[in-house]
PDB file as gemmi writes it, atoms N, CA and C in Angstrom:
CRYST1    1.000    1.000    1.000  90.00  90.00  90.00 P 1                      
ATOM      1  N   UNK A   1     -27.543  49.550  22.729  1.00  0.00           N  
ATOM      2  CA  UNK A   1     -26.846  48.979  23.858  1.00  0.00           C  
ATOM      3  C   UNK A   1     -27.000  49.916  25.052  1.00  0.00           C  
ATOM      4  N   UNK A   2     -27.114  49.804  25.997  1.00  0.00           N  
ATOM      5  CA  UNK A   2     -27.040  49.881  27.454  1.00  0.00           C  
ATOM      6  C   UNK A   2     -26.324  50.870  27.821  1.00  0.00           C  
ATOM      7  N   UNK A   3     -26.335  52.029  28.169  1.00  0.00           N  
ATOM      8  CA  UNK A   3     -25.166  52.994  28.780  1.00  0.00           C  
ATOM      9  C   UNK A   3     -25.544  52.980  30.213  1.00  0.00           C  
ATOM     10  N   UNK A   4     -24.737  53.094  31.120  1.00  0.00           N  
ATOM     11  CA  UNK A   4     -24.895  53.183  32.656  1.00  0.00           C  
ATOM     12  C   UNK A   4     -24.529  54.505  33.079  1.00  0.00           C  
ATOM     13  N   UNK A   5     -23.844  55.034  32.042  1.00  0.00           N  
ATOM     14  CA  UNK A   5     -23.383  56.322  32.693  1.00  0.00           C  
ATOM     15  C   UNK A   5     -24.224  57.557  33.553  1.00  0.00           C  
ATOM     16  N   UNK A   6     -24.838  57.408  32.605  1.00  0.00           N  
ATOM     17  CA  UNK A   6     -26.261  58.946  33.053  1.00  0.00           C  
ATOM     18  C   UNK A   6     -26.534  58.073  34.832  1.00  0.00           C  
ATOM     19  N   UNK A   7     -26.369  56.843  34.784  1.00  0.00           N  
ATOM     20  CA  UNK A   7     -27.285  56.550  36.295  1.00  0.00           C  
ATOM     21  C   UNK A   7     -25.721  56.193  37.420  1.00  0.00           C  
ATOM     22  N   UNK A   8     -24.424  56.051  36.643  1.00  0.00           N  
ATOM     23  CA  UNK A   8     -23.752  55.986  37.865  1.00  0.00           C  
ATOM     24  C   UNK A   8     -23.257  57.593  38.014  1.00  0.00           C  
ATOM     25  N   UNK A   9     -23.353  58.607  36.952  1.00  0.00           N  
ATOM     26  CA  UNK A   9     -23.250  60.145  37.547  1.00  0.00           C  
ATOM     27  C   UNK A   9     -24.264  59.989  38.194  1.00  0.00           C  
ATOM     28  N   UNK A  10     -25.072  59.585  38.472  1.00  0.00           N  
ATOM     29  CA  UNK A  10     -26.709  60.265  39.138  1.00  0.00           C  
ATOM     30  C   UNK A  10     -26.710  59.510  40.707  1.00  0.00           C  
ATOM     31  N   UNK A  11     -26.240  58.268  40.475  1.00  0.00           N  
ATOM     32  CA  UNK A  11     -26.262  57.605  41.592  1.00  0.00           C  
ATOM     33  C   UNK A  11     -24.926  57.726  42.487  1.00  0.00           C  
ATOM     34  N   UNK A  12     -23.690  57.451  41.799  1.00  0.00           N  
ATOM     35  CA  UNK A  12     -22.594  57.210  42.130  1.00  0.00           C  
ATOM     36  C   UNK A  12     -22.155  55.967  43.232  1.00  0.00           C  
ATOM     37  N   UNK A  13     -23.467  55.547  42.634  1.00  0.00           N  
ATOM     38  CA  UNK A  13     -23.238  53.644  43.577  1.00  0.00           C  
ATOM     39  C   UNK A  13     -23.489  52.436  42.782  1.00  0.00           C  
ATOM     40  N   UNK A  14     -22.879  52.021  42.968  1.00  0.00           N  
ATOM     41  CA  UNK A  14     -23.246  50.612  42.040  1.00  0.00           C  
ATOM     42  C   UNK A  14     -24.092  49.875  42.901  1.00  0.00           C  
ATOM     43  N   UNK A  15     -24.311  50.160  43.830  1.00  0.00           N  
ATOM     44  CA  UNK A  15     -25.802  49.104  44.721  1.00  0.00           C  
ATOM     45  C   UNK A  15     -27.276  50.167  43.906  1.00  0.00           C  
ATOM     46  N   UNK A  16     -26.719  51.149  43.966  1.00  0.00           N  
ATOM     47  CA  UNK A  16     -27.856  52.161  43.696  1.00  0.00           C  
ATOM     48  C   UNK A  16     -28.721  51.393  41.621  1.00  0.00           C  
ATOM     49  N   UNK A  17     -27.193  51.482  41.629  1.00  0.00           N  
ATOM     50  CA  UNK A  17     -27.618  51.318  39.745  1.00  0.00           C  
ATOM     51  C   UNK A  17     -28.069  50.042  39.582  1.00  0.00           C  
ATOM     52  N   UNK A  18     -27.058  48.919  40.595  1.00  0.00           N  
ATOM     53  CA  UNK A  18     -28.440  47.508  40.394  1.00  0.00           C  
ATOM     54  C   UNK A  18     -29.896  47.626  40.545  1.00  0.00           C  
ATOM     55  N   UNK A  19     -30.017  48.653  42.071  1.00  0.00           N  
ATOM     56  CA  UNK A  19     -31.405  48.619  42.114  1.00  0.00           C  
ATOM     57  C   UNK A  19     -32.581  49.041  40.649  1.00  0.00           C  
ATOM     58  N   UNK A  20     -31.936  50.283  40.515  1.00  0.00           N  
ATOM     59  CA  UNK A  20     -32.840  50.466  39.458  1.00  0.00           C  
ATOM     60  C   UNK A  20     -32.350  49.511  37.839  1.00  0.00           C  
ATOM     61  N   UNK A  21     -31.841  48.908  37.894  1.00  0.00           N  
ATOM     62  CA  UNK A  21     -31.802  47.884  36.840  1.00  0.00           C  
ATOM     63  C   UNK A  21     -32.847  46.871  37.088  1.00  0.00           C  
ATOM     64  N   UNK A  22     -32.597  45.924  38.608  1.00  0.00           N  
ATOM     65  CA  UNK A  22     -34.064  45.004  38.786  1.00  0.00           C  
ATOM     66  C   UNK A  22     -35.357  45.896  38.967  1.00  0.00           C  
ATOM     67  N   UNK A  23     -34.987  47.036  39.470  1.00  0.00           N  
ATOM     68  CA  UNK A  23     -36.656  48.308  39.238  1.00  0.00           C  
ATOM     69  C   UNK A  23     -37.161  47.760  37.825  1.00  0.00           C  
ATOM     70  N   UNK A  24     -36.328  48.370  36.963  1.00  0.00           N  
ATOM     71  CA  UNK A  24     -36.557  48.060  35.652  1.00  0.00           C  
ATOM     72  C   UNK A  24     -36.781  47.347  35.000  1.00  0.00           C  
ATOM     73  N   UNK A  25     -36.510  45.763  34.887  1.00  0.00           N  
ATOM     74  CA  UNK A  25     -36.569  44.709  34.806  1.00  0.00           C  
ATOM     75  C   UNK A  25     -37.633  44.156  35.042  1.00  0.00           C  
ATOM     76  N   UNK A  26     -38.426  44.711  36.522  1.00  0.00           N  
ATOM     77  CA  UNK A  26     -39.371  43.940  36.871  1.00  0.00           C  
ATOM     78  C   UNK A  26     -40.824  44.858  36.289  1.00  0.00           C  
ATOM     79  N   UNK A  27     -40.322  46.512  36.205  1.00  0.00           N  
ATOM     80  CA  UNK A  27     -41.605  47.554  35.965  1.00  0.00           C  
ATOM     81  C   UNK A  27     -41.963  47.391  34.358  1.00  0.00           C  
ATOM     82  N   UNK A  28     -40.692  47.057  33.608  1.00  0.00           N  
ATOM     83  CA  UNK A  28     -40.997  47.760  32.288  1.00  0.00           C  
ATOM     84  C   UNK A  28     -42.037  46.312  31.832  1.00  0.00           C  
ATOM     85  N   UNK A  29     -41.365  45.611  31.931  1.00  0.00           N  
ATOM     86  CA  UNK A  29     -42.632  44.425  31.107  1.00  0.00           C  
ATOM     87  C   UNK A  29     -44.363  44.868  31.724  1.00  0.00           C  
ATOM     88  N   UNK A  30     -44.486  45.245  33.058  1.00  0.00           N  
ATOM     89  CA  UNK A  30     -45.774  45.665  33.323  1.00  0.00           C  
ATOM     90  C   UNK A  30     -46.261  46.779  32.148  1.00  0.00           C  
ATOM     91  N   UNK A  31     -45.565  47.702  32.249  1.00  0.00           N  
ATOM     92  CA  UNK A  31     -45.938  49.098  31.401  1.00  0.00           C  
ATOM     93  C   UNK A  31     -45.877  48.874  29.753  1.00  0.00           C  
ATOM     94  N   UNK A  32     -45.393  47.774  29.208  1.00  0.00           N  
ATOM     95  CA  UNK A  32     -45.875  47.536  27.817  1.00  0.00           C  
ATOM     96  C   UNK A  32     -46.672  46.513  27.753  1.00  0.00           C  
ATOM     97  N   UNK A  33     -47.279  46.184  29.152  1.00  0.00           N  
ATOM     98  CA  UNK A  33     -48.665  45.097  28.677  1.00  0.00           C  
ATOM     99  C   UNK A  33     -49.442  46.329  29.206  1.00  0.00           C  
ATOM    100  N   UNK A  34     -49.975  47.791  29.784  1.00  0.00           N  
ATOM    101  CA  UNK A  34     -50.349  48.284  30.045  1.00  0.00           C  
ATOM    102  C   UNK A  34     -50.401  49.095  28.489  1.00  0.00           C  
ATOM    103  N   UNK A  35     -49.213  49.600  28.453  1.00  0.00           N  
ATOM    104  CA  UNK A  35     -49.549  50.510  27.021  1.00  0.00           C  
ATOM    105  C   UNK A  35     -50.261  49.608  26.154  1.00  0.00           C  
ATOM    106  N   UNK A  36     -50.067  48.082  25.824  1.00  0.00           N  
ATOM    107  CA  UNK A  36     -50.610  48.085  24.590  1.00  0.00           C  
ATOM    108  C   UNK A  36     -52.167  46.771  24.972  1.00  0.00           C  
ATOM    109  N   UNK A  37     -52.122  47.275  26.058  1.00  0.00           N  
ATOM    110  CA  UNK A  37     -54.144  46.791  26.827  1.00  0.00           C  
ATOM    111  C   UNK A  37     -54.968  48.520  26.139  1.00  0.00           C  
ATOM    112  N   UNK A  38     -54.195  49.657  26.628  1.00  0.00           N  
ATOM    113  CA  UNK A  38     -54.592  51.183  26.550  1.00  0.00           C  
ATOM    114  C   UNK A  38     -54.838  51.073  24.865  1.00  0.00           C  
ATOM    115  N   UNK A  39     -53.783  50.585  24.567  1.00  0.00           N  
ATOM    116  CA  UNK A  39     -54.225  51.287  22.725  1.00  0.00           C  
ATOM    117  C   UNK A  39     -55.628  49.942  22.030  1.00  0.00           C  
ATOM    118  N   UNK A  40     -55.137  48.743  22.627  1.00  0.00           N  
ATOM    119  CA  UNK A  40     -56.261  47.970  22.213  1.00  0.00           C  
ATOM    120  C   UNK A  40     -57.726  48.323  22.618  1.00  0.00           C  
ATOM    121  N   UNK A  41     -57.671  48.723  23.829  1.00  0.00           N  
ATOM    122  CA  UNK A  41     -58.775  49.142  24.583  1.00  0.00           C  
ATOM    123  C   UNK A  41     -59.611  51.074  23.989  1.00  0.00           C  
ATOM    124  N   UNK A  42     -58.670  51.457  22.754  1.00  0.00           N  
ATOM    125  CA  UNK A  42     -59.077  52.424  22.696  1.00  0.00           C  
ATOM    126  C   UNK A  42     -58.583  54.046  23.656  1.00  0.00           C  
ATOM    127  N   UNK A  43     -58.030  53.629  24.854  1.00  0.00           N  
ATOM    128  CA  UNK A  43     -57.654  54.782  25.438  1.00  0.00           C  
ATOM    129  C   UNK A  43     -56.023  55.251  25.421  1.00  0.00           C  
ATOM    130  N   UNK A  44     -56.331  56.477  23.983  1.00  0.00           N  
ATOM    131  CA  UNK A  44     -54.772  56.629  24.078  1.00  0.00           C  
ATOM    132  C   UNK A  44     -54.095  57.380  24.661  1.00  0.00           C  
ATOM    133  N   UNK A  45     -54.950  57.956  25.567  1.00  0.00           N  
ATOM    134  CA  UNK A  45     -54.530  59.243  26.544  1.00  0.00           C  
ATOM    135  C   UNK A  45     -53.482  58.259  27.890  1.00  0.00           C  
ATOM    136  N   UNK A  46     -53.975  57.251  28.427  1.00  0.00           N  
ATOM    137  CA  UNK A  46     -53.711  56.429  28.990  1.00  0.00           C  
ATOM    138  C   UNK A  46     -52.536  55.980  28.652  1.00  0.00           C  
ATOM    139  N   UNK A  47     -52.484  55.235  27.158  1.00  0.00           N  
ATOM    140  CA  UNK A  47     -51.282  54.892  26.110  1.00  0.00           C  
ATOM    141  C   UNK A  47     -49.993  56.078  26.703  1.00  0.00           C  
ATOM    142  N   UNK A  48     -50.703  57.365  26.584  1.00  0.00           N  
ATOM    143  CA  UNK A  48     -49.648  58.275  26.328  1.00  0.00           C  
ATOM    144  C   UNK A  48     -48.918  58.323  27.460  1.00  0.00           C  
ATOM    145  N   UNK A  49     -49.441  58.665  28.967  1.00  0.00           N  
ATOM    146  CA  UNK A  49     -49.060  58.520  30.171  1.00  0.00           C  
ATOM    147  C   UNK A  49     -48.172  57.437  30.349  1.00  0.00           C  
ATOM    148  N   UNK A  50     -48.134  56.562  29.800  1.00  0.00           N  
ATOM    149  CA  UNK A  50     -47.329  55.078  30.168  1.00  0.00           C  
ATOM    150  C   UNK A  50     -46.451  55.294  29.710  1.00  0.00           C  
ATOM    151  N   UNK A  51     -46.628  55.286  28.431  1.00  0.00           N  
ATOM    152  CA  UNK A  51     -45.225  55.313  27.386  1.00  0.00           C  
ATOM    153  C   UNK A  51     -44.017  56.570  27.862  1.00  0.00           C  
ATOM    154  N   UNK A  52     -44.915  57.802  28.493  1.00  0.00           N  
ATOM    155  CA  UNK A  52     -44.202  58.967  28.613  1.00  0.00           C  
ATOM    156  C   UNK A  52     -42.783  58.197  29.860  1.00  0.00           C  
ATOM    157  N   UNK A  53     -43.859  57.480  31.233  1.00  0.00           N  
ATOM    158  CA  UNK A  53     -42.966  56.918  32.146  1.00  0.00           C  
ATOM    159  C   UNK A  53     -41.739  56.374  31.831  1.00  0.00           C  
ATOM    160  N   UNK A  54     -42.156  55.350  30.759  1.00  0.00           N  
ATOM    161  CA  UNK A  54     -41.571  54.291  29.991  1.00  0.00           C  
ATOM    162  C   UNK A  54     -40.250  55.461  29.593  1.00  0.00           C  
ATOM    163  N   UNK A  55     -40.516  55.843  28.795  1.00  0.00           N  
ATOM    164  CA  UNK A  55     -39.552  56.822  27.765  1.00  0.00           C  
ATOM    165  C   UNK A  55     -38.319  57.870  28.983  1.00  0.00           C  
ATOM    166  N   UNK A  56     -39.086  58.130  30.129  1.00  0.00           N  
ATOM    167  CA  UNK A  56     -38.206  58.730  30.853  1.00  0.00           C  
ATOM    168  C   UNK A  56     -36.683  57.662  31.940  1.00  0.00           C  
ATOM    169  N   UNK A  57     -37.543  56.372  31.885  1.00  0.00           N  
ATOM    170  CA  UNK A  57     -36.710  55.072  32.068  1.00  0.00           C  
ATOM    171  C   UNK A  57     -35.695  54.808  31.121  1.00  0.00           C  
ATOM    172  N   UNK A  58     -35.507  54.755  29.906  1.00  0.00           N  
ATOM    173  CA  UNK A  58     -35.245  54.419  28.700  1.00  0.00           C  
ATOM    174  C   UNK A  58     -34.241  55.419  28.855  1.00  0.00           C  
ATOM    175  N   UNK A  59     -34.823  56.893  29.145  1.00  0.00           N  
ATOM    176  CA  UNK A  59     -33.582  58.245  28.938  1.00  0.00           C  
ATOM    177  C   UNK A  59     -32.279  57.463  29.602  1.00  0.00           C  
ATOM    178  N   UNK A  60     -32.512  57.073  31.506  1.00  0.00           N  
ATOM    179  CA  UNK A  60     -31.560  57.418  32.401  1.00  0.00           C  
ATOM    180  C   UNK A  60     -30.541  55.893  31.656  1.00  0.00           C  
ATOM    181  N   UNK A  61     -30.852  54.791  30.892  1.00  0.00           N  
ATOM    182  CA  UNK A  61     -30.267  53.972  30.326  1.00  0.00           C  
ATOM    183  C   UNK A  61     -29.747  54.209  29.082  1.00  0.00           C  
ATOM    184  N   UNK A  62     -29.972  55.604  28.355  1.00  0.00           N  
ATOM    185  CA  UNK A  62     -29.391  56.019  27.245  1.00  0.00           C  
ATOM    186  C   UNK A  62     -30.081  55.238  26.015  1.00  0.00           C  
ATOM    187  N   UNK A  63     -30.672  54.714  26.199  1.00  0.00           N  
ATOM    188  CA  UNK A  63     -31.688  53.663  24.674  1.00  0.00           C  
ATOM    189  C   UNK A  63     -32.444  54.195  24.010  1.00  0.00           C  
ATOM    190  N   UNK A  64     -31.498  54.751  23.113  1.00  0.00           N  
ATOM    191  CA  UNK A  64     -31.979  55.992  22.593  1.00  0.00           C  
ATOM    192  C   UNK A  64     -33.527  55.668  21.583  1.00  0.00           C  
ATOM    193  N   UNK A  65     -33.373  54.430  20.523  1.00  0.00           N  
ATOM    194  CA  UNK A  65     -34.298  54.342  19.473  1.00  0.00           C  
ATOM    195  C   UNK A  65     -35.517  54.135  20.151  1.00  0.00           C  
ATOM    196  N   UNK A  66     -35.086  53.465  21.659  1.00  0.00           N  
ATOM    197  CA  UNK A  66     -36.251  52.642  21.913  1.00  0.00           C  
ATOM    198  C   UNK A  66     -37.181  53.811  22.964  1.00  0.00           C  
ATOM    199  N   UNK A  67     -36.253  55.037  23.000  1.00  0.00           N  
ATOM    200  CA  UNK A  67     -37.072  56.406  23.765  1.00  0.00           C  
ATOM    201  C   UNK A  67     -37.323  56.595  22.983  1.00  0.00           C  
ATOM    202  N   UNK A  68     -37.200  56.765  21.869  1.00  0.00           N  
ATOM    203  CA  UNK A  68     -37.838  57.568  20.912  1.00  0.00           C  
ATOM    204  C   UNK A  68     -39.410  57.124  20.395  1.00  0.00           C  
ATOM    205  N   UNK A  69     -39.241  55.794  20.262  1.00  0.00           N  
ATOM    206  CA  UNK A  69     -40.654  55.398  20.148  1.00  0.00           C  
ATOM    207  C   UNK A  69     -41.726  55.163  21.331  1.00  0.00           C  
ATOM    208  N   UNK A  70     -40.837  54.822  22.264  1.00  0.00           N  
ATOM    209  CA  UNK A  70     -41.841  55.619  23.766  1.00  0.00           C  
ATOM    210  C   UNK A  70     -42.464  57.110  23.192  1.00  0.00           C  
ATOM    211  N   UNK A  71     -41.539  57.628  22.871  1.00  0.00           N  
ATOM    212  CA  UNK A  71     -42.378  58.833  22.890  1.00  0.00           C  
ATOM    213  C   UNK A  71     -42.775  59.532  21.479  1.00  0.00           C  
ATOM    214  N   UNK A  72     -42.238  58.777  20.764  1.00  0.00           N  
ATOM    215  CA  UNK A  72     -43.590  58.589  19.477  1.00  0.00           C  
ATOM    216  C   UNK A  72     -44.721  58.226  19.916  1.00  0.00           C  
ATOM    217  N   UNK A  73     -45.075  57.047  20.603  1.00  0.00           N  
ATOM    218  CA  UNK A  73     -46.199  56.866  21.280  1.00  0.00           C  
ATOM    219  C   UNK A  73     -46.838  57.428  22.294  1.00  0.00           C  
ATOM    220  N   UNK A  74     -45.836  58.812  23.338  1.00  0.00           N  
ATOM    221  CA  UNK A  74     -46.479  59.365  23.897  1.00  0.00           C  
ATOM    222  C   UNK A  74     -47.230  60.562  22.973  1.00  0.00           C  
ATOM    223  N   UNK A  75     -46.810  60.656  21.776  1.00  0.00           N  
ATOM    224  CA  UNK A  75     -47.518  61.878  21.014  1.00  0.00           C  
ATOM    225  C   UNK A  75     -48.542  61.562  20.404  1.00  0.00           C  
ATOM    226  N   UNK A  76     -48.292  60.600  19.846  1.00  0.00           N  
ATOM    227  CA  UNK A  76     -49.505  60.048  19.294  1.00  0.00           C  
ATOM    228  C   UNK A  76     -51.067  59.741  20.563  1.00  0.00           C  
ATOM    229  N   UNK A  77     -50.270  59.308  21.417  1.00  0.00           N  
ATOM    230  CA  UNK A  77     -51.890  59.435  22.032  1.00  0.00           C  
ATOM    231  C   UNK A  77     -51.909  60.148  23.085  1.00  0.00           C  
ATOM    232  N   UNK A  78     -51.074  61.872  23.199  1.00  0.00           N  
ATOM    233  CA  UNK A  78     -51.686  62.612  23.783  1.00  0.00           C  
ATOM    234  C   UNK A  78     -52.712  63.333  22.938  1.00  0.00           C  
ATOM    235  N   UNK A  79     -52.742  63.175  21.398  1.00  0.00           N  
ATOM    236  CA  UNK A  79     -53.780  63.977  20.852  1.00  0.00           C  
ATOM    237  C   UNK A  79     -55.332  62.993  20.946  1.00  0.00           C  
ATOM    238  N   UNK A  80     -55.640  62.506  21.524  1.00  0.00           N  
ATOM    239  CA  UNK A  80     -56.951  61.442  22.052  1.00  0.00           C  
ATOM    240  C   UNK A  80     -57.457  60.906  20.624  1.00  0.00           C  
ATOM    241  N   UNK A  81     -56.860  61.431  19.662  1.00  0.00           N  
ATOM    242  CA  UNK A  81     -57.323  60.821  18.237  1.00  0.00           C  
ATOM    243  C   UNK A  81     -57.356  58.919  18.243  1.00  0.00           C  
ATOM    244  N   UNK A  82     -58.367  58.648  18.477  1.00  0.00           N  
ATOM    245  CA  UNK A  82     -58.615  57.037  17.591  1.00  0.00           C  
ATOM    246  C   UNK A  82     -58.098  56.432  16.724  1.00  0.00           C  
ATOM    247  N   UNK A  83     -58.127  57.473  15.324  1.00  0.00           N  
ATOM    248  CA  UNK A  83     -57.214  57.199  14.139  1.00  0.00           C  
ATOM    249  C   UNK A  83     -55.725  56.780  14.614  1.00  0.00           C  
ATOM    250  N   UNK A  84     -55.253  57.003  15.611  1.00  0.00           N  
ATOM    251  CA  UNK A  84     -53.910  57.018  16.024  1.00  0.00           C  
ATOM    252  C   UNK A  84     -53.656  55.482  16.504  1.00  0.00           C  
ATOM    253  N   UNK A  85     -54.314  54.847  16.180  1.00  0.00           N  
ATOM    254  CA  UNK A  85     -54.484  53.364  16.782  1.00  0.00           C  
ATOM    255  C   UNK A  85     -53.562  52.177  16.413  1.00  0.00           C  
ATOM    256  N   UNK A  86     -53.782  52.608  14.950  1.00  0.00           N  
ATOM    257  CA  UNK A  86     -52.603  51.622  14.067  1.00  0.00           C  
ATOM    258  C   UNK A  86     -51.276  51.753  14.187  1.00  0.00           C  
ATOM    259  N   UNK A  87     -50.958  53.609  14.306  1.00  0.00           N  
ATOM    260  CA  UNK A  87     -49.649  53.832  14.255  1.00  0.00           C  
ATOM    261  C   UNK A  87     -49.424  53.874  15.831  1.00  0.00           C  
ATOM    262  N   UNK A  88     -49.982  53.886  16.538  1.00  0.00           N  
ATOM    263  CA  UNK A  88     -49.564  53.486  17.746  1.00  0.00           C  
ATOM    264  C   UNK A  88     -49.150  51.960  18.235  1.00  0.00           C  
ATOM    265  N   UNK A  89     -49.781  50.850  17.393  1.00  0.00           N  
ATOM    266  CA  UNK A  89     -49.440  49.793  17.443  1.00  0.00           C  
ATOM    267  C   UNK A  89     -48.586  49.232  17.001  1.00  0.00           C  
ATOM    268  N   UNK A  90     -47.866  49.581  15.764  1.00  0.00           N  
ATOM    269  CA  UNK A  90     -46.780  49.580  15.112  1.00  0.00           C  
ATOM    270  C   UNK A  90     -45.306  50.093  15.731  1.00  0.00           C  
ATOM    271  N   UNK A  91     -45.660  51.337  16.648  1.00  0.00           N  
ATOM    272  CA  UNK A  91     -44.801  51.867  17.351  1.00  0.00           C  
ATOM    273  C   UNK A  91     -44.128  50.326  18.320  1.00  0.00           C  
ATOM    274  N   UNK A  92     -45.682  50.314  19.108  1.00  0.00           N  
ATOM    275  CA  UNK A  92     -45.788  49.499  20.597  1.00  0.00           C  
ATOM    276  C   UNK A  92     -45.094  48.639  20.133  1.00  0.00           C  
ATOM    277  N   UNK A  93     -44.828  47.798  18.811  1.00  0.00           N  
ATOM    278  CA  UNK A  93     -44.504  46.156  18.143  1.00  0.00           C  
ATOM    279  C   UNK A  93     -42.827  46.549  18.483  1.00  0.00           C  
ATOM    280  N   UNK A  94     -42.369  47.707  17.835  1.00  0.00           N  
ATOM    281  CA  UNK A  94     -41.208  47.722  17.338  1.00  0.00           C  
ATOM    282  C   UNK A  94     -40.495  48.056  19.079  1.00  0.00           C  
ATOM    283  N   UNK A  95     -41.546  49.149  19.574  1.00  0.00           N  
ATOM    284  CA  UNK A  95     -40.585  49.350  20.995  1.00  0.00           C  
ATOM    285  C   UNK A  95     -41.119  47.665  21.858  1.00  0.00           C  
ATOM    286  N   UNK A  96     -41.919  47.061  21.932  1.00  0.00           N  
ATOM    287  CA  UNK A  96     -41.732  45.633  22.818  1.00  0.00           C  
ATOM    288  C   UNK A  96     -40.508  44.809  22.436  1.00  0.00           C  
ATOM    289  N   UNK A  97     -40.291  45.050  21.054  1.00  0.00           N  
ATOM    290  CA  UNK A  97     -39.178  44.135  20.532  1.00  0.00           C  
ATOM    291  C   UNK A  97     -37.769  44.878  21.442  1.00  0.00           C  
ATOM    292  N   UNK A  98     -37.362  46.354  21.241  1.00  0.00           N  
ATOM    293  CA  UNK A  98     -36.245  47.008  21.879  1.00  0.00           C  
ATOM    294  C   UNK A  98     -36.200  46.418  23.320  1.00  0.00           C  
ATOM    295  N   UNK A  99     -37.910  46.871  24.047  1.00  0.00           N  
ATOM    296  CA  UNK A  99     -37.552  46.675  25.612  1.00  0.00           C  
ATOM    297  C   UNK A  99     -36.931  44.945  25.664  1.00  0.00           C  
ATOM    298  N   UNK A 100     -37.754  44.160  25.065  1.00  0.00           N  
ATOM    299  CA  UNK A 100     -37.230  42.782  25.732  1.00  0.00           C  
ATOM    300  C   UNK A 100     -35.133  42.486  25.170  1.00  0.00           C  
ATOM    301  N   UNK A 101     -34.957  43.655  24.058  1.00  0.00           N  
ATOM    302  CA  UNK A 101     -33.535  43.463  23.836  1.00  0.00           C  
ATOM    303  C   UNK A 101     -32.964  43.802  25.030  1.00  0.00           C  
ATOM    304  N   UNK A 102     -32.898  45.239  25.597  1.00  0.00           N  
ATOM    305  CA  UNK A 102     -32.811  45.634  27.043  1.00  0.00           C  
ATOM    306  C   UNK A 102     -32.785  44.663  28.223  1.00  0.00           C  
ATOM    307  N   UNK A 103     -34.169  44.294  28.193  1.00  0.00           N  
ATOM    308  CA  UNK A 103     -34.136  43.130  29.331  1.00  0.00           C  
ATOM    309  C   UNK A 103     -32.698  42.072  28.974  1.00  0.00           C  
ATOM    310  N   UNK A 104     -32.908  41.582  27.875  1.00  0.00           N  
ATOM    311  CA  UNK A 104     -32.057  40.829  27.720  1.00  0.00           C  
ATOM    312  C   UNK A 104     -30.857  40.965  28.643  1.00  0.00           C  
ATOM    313  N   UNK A 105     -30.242  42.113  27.667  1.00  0.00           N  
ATOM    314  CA  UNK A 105     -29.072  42.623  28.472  1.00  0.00           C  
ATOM    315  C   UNK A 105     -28.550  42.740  29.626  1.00  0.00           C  
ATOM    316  N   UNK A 106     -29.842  42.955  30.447  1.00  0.00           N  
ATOM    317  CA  UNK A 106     -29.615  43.369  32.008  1.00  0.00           C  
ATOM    318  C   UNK A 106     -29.132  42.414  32.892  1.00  0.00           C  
ATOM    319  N   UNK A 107     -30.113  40.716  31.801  1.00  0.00           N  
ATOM    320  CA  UNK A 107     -30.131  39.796  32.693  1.00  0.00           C  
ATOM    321  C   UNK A 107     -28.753  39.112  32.233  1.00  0.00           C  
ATOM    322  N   UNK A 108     -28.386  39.388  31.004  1.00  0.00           N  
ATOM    323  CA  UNK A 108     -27.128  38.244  31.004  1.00  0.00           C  
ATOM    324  C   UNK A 108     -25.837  39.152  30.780  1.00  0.00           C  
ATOM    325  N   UNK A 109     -25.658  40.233  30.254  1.00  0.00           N  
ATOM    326  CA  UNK A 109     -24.184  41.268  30.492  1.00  0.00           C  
ATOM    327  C   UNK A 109     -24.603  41.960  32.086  1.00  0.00           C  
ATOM    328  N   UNK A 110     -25.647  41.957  32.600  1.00  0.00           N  
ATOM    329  CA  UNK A 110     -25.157  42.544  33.995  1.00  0.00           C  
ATOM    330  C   UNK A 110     -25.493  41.433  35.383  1.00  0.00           C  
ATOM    331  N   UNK A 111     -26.005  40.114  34.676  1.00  0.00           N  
ATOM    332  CA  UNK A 111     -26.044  39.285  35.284  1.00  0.00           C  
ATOM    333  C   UNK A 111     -27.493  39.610  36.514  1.00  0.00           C  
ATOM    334  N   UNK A 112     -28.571  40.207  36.120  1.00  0.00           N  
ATOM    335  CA  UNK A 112     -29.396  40.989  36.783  1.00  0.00           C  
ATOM    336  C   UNK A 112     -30.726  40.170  36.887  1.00  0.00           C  
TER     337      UNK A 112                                                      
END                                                                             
């Protein structure tokens, strides 16, 4: 579930924290058709860069499982290993499923 806290200490506006909720809303679905074009496409260095973004988004919302596999997936393909392909995809399955729970949320408990 959703914590706001980390972003209304950070912001201390609630215009501020909508913004980056529709930020979010509208960036993150880009960046997991990006991460998982990168791992299909073979480039997991690419993979890794995204997911890292991804995962630092995820922090300021407190989502925790679903940072974590951001950045399972940023480890996995900062080592440029190939082999890393499957378990990077497995990651990508389980975190697309978290982000669209997220989305969910944004759009119907914050009305976003």
């Amino acid at each position: 579930m959703i914590d706001l806290s980390l972003l209304q200490d950070l912001f201390g506006d609630d215009e501020l924290v909508k913004k980056y909720l529709v930020n979010f809303k509208k960036e993150a679905p880009k960046q997991i058709e990006n991460i998982k074009d990168h791992i299909h496409q073979n480039r997991p260095l690419e993979a890794s860069i995204e997911a890292h973004s991804l995962k630092s988004q995820l922090a300021y919302l407190k989502e925790e499982e679903a940072m974590e596999l951001a950045y399972d997936i940023e480890k996995l393909g900062s080592s440029g290993d190939l082999q890393n392909q499957n378990s990077m995809q497995l990651k990508m399955d389980h975190l697309e499923s978290k982000i669209l729970n997220v989305l969910d949320v944004i759009e119907n408990d914050y009305r976003i």
